[in-house]
C-alpha positions as CSV (number, residue, x, y, z in Angstrom):
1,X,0.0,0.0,0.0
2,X,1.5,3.5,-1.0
3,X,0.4,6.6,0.9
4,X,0.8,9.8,0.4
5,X,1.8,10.7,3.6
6,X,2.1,8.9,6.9
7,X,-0.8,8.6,9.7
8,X,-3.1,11.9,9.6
9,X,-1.7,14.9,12.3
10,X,-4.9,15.8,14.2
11,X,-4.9,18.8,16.1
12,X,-7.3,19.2,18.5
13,X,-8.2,23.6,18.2
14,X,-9.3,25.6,21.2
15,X,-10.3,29.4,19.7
16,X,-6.6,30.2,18.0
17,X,-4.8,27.7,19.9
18,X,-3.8,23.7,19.6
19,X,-5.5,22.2,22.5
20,X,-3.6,19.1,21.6
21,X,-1.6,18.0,18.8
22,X,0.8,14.6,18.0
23,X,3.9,16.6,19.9
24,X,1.5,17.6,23.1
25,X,1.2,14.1,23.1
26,X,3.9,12.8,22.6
27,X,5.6,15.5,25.6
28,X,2.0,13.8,27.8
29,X,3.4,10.3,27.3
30,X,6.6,11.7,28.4
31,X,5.6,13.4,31.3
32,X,3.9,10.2,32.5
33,X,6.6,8.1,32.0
34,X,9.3,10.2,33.8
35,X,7.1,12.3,36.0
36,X,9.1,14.8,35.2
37,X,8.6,17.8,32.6
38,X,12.4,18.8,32.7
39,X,13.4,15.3,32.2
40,X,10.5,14.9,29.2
41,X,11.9,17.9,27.3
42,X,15.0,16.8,27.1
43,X,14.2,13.5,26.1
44,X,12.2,15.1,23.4
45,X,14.8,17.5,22.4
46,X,13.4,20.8,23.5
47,X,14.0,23.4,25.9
48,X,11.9,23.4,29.5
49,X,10.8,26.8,28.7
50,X,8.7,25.0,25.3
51,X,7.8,22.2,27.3
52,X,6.2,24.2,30.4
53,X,4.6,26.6,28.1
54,X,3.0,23.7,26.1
55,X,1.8,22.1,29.4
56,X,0.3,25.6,30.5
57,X,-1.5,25.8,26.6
58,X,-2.8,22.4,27.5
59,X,-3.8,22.9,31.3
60,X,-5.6,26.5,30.1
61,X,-7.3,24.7,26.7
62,X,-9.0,22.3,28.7
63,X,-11.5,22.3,31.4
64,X,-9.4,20.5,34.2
65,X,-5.5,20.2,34.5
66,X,-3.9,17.6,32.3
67,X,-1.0,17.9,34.1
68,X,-0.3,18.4,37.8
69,X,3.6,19.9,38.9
70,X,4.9,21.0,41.8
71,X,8.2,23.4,41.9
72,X,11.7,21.6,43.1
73,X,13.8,22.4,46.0
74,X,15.3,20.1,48.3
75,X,13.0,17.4,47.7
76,X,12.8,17.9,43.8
77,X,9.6,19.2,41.7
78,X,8.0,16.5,39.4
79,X,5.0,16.5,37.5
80,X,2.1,14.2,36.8
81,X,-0.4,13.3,34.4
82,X,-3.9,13.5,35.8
83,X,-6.8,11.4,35.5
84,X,-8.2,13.3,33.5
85,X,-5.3,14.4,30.9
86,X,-5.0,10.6,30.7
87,X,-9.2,10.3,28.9
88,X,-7.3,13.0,26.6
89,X,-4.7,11.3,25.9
90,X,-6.8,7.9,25.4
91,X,-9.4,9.8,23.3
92,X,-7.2,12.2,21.2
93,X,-5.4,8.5,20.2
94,X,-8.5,6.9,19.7
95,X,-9.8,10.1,17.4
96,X,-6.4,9.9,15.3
97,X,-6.9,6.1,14.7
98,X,-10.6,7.0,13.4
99,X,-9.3,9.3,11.0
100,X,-6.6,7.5,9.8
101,X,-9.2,4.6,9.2
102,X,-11.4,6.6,7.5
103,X,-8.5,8.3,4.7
104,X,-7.2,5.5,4.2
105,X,-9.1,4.9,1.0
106,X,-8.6,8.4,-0.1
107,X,-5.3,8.5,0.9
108,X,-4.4,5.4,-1.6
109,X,-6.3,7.1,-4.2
110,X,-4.6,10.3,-3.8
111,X,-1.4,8.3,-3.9
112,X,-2.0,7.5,-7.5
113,X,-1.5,11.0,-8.3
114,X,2.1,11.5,-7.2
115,X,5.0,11.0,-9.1
């Protein structure tokens, strides 16, 4: 099968801004895995400054915090992903598989028209 692109980017808008998009998702996964937004944005390869401020987008664009931090000091900071960023994350991925499913067939058309 030849597509013309890989799997759709969904982006999720809230007025002018992405509520959530593939790389807000990607930085959610992150965060959950090393409960850390410091450590997550360096193992995404970006600055903390673009990670917190895309963590603030998220927690202002929705209608509870997805994420949940607290500031270091002697006992360190961390962060978490809620309860409820996690029903984001679960249905933002569940959306993006719907859509993917249903281009598929237009996609493979569409592929006929590229060099």
């Amino acid at each position: 099968m030849r597509h013309a692109r890989g799997p759709t980017k969904l982006r999720v808008m809230y007025g002018a801004e992405i509520a959530i998009g593939p790389g807000k998702a990607e930085l959610l996964q992150a965060i959950s895995t090393t409960g850390s937004i410091s450590a997550s944005a360096k193992r995404l390869g970006m600055s903390y400054r673009r990670a917190w401020l895309l963590v603030d987008t998220m927690n202002r664009c929705f209608r509870e915090p997805v994420v949940a931090s607290a500031t270091g000091g002697s006992g360190g900071g961390g962060a978490v992903v809620t309860d409820f960023g996690r029903q984001v994350l679960e249905r933002f991925a569940a959306m993006g598989r719907a859509v993917d499913r249903a281009l598929d067939p237009e996609l493979e058309r569409f592929a006929d028209l590229l060099k």
